[in-house]
Structure formats: structure tokens, C-alpha cells
VOGU-3710 file (C-alpha; in Angstrom, 3 decimals, decimal comma):
1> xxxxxxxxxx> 18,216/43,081/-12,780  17,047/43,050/-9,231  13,173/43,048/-9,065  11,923/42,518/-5,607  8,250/41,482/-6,176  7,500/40,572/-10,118  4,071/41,739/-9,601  4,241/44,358/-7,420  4,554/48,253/-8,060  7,380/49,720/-6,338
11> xxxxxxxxxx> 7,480/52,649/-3,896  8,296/56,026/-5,981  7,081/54,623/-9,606  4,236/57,016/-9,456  1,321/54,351/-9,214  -1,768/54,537/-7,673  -4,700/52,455/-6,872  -7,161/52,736/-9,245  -5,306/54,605/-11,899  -6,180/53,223/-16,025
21> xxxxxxxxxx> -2,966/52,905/-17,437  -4,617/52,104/-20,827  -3,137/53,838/-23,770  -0,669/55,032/-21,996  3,014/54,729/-24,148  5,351/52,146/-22,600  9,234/53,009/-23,739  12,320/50,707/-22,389  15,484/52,230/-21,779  16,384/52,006/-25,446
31> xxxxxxxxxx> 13,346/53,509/-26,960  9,439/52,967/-27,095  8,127/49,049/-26,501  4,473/49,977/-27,680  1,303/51,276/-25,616  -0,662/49,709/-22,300  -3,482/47,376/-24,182  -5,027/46,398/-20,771  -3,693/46,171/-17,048  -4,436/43,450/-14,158
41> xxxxxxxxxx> -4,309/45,091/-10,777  -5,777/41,742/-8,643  -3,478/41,212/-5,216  0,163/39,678/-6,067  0,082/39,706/-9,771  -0,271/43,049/-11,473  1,076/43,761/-14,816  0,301/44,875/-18,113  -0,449/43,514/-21,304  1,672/45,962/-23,796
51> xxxxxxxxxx> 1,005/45,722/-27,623  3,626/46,384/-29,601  2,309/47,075/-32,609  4,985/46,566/-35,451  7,835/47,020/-34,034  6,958/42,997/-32,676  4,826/42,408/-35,697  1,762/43,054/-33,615  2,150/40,859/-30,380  1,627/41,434/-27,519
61> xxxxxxxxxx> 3,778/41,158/-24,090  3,066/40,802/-20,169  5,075/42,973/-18,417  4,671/42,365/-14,963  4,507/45,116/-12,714  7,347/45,201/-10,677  9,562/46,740/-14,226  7,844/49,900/-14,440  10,390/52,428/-12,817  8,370/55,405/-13,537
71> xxxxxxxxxx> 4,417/56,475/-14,352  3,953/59,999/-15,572  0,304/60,646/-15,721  0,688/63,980/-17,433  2,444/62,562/-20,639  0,696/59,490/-20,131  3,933/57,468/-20,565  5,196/54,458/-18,681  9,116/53,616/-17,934  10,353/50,317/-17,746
81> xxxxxxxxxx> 13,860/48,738/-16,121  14,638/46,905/-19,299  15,562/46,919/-22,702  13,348/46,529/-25,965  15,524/43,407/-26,446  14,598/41,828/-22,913  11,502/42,834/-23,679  11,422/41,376/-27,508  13,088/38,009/-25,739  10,904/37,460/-22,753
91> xxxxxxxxxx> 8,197/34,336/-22,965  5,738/34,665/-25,733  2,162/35,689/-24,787  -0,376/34,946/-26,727  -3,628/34,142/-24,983  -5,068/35,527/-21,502  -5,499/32,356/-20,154  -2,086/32,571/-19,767  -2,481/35,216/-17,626  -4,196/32,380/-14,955
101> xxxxxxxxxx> -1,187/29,776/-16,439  1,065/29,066/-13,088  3,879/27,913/-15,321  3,479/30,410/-18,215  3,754/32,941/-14,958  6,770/31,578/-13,318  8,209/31,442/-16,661  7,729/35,265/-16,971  9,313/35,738/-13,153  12,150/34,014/-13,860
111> xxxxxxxxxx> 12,967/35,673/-17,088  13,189/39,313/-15,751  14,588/38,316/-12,407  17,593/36,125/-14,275  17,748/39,904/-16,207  21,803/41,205/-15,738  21,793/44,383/-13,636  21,318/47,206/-15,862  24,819/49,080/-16,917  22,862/52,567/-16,945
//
């Protein structure tokens, strides 16, 4: 997967400054990851904390911003480049400190950016 900026949102996702993605419904390629539980939008590190309810047994991930490939306001649904599986594997969040961890972050980047080019 080739993600230019982790924590950016690309050009042509549908993003815009200021916009509460809470609630909204985050699927993967393969199917529905959960819902937006709460968003960072600070310079250089914007991403979203997604809960995934069961289908994780109730954890939650950080996806960082630069994987959503499309925002529909309308249906209120977000589109990610990645699988539920990448998503299932990435590192394990479990506290927002971790959202000011260095390591834990870097850890995150490295995951989706190691990511093989999607076949779709």
C-alpha cells in the first residue's frame, strides 16, 4: 500500500476542515470495520479512533488519516484503503495516551505503509 502522508487526508477523499466524522460508519474493502468513536484533526497527525464493536470484541483501532479513500457526508460513511484483516492486525490501541506515544505512532506508520499494494 502506498500512503504518502500517514496522517494526512488526501486530495479527492471528500474531507474538509472542520467536518465531525463521529458516528459516521467506517467499512474496509471487505466489509464494515465499525463506526468513527472520535477523530484528531491537530497539524501532521490526524486520524480516527474507530470502535469496532464485536466484530473486534469491542476494541478499538487508530486509523490514521491518510487510509480513508473516500468521505460521503450524505450516507455518513467512511472508505478505507485496507482490509478488515489489516485492520484486525494493525498495533493494538488501547489507551489515548497512546495517541501522544512517539513509538506506539511510528509503530502504526510503519504497519500500513509496509501494507502490500492492494490487488483491487
Amino acid at each position: 500500500m502506498t500512503i504518502e502522508s500517514p496522517w494526512t487526508y488526501q486530495p479527492g477523499t471528500g474531507h474538509s476542515e472542520g467536518q465531525d466524522l463521529t458516528g459516521f460508519t467506517v467499512e474496509a474493502r471487505d466489509g464494515i470495520v465499525g463506526h468513527v468513536d472520535r477523530q484528531a484533526d491537530g497539524p501532521g497527525m490526524r486520524h480516527l479512533i474507530v470502535d469496532t464493536g464485536v466484530w473486534v470484541f469491542g476494541k478499538s483501532v487508530l486509523i490514521p488519516a491518510g487510509l480513508v479513500t473516500r468521505i460521503d457526508p450524505q450516507t455518513r460513511q467512511i472508505t478505507l484503503a485496507c482490509s478488515k484483516e489489516e485492520v484486525k492486525a494493525a498495533p493494538v490501541f488501547r489507551t489515548d495516551r497512546e495517541t501522544l506515544d512517539p513509538e506506539y505512532l511510528a509503530r502504526v506508520e510503519g504497519y500500513y505503509r509496509d501494507l502490500p499494494p492492494s490487488s483491487e
